[in-house]
KOLTILO-415296 format. One record per atom (N, C-alpha, C): residue number from 1; chain; atom name; x, y, z. Coordinates in Angstrom, 3 decimals. Each point is the difference from the previous one (the first is absolute). Layout:
% residues N
NODE   n chain atom     east    north       up
NODE NUM     A   CA        X        Y        Z
...
//
This chain:
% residues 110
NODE   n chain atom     east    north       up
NODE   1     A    N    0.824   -1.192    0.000
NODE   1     A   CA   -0.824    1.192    0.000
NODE   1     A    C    0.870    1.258    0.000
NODE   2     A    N    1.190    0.086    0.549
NODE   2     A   CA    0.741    1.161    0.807
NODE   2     A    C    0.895   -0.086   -1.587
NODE   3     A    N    0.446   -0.758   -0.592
NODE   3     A   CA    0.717   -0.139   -1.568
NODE   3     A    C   -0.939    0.673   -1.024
NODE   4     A    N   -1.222   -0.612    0.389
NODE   4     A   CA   -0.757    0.789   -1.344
NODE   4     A    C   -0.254    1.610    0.296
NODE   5     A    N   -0.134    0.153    1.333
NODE   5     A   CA   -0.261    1.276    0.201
NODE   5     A    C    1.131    1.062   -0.729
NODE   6     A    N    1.348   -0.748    0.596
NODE   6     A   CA    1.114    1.188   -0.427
NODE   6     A    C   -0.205   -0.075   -1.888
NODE   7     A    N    0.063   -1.028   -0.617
NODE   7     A   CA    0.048   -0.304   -1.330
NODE   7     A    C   -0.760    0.799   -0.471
NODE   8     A    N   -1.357    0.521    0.709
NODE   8     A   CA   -1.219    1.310   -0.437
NODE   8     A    C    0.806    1.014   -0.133
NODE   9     A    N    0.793    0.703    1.692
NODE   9     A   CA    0.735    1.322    0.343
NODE   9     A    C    1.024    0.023   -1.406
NODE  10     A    N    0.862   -1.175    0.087
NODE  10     A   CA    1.075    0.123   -1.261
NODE  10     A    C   -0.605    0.235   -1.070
NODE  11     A    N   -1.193   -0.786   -0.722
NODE  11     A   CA   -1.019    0.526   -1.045
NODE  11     A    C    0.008    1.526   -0.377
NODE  12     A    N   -0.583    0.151    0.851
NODE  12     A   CA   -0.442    1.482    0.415
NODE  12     A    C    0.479    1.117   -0.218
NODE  13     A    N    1.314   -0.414    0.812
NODE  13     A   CA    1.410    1.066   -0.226
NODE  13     A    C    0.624    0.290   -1.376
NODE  14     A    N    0.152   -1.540   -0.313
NODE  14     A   CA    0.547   -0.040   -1.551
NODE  14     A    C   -0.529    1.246   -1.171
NODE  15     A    N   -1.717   -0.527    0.065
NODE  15     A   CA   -1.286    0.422   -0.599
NODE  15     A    C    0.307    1.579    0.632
NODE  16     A    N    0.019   -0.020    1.080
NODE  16     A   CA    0.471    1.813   -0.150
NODE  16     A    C    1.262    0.380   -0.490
NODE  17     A    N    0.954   -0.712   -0.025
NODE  17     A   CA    1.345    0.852   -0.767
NODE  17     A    C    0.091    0.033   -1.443
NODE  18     A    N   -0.892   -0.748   -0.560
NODE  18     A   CA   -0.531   -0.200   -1.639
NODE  18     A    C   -0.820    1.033   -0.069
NODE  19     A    N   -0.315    0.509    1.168
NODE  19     A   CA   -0.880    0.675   -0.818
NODE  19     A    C    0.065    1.588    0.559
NODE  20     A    N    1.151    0.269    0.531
NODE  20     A   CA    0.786    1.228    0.377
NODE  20     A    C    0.839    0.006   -1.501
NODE  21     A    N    0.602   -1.238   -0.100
NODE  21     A   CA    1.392    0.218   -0.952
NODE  21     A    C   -0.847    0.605   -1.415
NODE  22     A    N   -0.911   -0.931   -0.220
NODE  22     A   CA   -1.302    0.811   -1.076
NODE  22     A    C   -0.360    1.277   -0.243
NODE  23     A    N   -0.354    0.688    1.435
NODE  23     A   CA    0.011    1.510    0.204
NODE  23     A    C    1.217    0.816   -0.570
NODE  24     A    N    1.011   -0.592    0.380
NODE  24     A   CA    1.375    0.672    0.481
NODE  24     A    C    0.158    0.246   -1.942
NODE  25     A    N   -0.096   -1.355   -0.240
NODE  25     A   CA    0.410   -0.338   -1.608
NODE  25     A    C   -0.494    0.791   -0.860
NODE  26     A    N   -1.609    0.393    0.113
NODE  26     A   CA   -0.888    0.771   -1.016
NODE  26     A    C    0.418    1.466    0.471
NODE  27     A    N    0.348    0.629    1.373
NODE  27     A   CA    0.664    1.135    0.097
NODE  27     A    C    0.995   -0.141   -0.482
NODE  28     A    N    0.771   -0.285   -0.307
NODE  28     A   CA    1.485    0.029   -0.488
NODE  28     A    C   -0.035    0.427   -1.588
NODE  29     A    N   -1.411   -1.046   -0.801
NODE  29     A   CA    0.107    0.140   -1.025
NODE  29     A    C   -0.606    1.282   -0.376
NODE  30     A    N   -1.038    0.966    1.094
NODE  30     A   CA   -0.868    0.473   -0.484
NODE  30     A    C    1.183    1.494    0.225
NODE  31     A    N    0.947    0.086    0.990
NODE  31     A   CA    1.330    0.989   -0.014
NODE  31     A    C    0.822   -0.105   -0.939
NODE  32     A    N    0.336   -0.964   -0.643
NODE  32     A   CA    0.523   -0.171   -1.317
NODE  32     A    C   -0.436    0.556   -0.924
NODE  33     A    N   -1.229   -0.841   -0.439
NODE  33     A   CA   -1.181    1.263   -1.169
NODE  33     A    C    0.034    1.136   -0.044
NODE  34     A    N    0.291    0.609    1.350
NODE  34     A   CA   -0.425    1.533   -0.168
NODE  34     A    C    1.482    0.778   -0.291
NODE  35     A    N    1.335   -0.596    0.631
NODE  35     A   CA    0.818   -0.110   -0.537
NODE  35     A    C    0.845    0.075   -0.980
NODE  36     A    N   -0.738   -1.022   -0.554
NODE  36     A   CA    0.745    0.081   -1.740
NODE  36     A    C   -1.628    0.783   -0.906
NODE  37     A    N   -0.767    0.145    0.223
NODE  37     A   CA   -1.087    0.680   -0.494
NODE  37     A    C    0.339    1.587   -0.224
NODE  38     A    N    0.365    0.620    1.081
NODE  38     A   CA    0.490    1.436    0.290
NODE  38     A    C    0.817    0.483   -1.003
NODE  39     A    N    0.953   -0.711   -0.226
NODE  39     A   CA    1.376    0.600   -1.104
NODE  39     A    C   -0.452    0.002   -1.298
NODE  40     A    N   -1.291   -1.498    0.626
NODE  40     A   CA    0.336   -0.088   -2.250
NODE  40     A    C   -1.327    0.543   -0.279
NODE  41     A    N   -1.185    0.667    0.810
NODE  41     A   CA   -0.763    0.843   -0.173
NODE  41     A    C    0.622    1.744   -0.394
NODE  42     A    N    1.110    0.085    0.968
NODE  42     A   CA    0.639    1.621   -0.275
NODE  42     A    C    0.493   -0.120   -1.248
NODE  43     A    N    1.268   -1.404   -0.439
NODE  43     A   CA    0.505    0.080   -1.138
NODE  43     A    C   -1.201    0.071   -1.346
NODE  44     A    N   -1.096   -0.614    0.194
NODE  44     A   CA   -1.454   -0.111   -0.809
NODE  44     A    C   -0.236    0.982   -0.732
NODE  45     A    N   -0.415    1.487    1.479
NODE  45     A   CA   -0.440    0.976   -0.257
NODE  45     A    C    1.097    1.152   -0.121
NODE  46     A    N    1.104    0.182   -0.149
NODE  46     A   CA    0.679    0.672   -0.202
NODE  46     A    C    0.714   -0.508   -1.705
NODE  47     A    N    0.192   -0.660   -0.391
NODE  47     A   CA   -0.133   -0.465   -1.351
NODE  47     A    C   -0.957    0.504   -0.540
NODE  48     A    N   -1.414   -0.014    0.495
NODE  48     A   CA   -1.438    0.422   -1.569
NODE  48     A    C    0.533    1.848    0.777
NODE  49     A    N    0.262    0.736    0.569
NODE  49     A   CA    0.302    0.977    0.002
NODE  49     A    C    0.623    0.516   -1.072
NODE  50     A    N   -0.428    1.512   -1.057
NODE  50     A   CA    1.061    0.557   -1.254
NODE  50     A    C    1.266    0.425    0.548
NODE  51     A    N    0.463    0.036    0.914
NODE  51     A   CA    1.475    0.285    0.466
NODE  51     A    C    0.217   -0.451    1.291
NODE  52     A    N    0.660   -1.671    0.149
NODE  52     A   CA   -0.179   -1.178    1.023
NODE  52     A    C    1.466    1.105    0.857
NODE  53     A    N   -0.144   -0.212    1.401
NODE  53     A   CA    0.445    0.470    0.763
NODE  53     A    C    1.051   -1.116   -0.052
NODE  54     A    N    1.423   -0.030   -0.336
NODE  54     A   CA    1.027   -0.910   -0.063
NODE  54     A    C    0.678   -0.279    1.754
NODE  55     A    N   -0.191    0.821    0.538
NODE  55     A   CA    0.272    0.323    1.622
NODE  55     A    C   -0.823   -1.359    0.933
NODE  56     A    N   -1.282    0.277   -0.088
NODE  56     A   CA   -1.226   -0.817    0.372
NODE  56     A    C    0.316   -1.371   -0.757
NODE  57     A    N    0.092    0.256   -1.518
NODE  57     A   CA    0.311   -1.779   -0.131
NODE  57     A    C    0.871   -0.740    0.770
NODE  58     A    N    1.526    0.907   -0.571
NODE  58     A   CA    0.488   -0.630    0.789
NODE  58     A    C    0.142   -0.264    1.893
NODE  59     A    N   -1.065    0.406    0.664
NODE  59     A   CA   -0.033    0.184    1.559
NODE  59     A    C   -0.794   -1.881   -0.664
NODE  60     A    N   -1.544    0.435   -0.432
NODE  60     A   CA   -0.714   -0.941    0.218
NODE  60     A    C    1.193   -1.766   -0.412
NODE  61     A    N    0.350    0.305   -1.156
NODE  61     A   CA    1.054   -1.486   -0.200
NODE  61     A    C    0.749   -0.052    0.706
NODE  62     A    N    0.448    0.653    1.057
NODE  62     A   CA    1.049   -0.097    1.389
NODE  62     A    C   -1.125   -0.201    0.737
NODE  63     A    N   -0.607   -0.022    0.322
NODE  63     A   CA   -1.416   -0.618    0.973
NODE  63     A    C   -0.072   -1.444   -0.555
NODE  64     A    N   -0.454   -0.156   -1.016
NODE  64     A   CA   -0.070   -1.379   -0.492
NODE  64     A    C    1.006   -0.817   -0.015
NODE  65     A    N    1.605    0.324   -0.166
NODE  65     A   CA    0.744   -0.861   -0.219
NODE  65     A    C    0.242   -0.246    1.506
NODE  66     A    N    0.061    1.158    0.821
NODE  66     A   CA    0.499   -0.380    1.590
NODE  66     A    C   -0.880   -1.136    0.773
NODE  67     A    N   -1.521   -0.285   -0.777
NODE  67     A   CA   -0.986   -0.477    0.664
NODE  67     A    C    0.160   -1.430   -0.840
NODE  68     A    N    0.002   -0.211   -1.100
NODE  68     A   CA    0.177   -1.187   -0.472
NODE  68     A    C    1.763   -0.558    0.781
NODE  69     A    N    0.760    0.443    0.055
NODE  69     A   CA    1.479   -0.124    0.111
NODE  69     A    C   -0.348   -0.646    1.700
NODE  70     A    N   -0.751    0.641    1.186
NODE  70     A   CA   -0.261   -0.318    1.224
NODE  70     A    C   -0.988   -1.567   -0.244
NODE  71     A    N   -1.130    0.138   -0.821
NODE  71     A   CA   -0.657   -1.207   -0.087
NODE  71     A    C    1.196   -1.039   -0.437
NODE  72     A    N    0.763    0.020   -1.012
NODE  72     A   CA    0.871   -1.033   -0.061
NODE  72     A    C    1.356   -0.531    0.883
NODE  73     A    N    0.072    1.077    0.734
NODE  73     A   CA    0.983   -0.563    1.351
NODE  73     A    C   -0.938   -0.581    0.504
NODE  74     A    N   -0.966    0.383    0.463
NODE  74     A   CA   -0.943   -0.485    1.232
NODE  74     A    C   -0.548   -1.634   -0.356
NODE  75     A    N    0.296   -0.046   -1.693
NODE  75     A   CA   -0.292   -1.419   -0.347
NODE  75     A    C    1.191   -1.154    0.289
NODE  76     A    N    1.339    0.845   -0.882
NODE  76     A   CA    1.401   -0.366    0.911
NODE  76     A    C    0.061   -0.532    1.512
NODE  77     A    N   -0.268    0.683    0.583
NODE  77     A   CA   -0.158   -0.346    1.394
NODE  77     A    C   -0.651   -0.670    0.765
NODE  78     A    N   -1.155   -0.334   -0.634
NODE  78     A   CA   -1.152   -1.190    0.224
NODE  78     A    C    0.888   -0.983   -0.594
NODE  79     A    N    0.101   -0.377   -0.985
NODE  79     A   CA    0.954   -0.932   -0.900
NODE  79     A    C    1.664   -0.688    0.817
NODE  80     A    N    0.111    1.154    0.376
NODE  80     A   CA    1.143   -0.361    0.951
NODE  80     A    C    1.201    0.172   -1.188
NODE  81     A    N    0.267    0.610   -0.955
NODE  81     A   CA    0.727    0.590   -1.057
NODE  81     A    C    0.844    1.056    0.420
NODE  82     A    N   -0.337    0.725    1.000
NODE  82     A   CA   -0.074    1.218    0.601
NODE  82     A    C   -0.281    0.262    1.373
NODE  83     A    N    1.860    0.157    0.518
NODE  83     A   CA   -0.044    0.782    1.731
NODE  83     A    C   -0.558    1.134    0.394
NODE  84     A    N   -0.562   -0.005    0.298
NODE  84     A   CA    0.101    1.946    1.071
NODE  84     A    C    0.875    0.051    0.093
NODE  85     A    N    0.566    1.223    0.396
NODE  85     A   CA    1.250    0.283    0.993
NODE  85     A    C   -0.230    0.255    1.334
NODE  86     A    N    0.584   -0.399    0.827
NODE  86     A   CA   -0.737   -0.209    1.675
NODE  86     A    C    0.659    0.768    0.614
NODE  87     A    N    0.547    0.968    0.020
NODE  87     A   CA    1.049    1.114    0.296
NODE  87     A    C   -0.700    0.554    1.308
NODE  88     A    N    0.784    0.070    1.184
NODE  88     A   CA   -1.038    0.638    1.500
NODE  88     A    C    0.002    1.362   -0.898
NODE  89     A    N   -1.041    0.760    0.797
NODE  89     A   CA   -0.704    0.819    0.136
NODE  89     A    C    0.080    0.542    0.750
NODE  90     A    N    0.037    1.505    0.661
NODE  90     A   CA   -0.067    0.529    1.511
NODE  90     A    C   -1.342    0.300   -0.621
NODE  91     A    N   -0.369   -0.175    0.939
NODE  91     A   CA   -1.684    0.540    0.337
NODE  91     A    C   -0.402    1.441    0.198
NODE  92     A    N    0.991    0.920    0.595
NODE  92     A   CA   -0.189    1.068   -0.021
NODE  92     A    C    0.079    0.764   -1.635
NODE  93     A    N    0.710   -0.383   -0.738
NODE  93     A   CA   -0.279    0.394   -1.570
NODE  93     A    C   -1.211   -0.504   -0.411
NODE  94     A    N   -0.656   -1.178    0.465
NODE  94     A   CA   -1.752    0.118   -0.243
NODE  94     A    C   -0.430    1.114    0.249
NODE  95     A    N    0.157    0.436    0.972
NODE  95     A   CA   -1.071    0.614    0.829
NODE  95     A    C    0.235    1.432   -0.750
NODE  96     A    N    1.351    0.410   -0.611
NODE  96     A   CA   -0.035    1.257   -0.243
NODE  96     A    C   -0.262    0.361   -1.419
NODE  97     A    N   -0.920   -0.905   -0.533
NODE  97     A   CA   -0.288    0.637   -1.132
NODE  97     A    C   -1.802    0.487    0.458
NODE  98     A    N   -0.887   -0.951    0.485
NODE  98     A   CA   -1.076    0.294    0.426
NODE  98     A    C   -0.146    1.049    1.407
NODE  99     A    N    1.121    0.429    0.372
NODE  99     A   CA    0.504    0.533    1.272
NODE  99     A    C    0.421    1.217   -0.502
NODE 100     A    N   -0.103    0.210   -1.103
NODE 100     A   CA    1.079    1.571   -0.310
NODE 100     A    C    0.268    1.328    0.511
NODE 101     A    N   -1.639    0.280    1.027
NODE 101     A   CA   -0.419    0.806    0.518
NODE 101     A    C    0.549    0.337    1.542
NODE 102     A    N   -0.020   -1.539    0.167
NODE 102     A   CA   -0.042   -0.760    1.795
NODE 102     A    C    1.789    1.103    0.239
NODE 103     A    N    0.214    0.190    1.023
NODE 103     A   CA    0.937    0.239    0.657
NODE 103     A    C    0.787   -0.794   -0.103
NODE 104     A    N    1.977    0.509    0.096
NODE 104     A   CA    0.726   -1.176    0.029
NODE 104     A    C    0.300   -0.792    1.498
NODE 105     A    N   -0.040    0.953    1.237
NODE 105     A   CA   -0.519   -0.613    1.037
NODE 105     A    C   -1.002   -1.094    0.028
NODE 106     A    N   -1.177    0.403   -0.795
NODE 106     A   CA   -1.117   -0.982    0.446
NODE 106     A    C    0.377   -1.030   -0.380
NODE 107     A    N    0.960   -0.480   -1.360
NODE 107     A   CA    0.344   -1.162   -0.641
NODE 107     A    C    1.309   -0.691    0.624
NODE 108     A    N    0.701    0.180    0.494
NODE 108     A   CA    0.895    0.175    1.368
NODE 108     A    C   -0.570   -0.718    0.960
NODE 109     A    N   -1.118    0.186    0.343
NODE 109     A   CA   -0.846   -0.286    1.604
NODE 109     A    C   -0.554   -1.145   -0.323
NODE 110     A    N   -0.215   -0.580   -1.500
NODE 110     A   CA   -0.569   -1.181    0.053
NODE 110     A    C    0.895   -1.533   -0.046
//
């Protein structure tokens, strides 16, 4: 009785991480879309323009190539083709980009 019970809980659990990873998956794809959608909508409409802004193209194809170029490491790296670099970090250079404002005391004190 006490076997079948857990075999339900394990069920269960499984059946929920299938179906988080599902969530997780269709967000991923649906940040992607918008993603690669953005550049090649600007590059779109700046082309049917009578005098295409060459500035803007080229921003939008540096949007696109940086975003396709990240999707294919990120495939690398799933693949196992491809290290990170695991280099420490001080933590206080986190903090000081979202911190720019904060005092250098206050970043000090933490």
């Amino acid at each position: 009785m006490v076997a079948a019970k857990e075999r339900g809980i394990q069920s269960q659990q499984r059946a929920s991480v299938v179906s988080e990873a599902a969530k997780l998956q269709q967000t991923l794809f649906d940040s992607l879309s918008h993603e690669l959608k953005t550049p090649v909508a600007t590059i779109q409409a700046t082309l049917e323009q009578r005098h295409p802004d060459l500035a803007e193209l080229r921003q939008a194809a540096s949007r696109l190539r940086r975003t396709v170029g990240q999707l294919l490491d990120a495939t690398r790296i799933e693949s196992g083709l491809l290290q990170p670099p695991w280099n420490g970090v001080d933590p206080r250079s986190l903090l000081r980009l979202p911190c720019g404002s904060v005092s250098a005391r206050t970043i000090k004190s933490l």
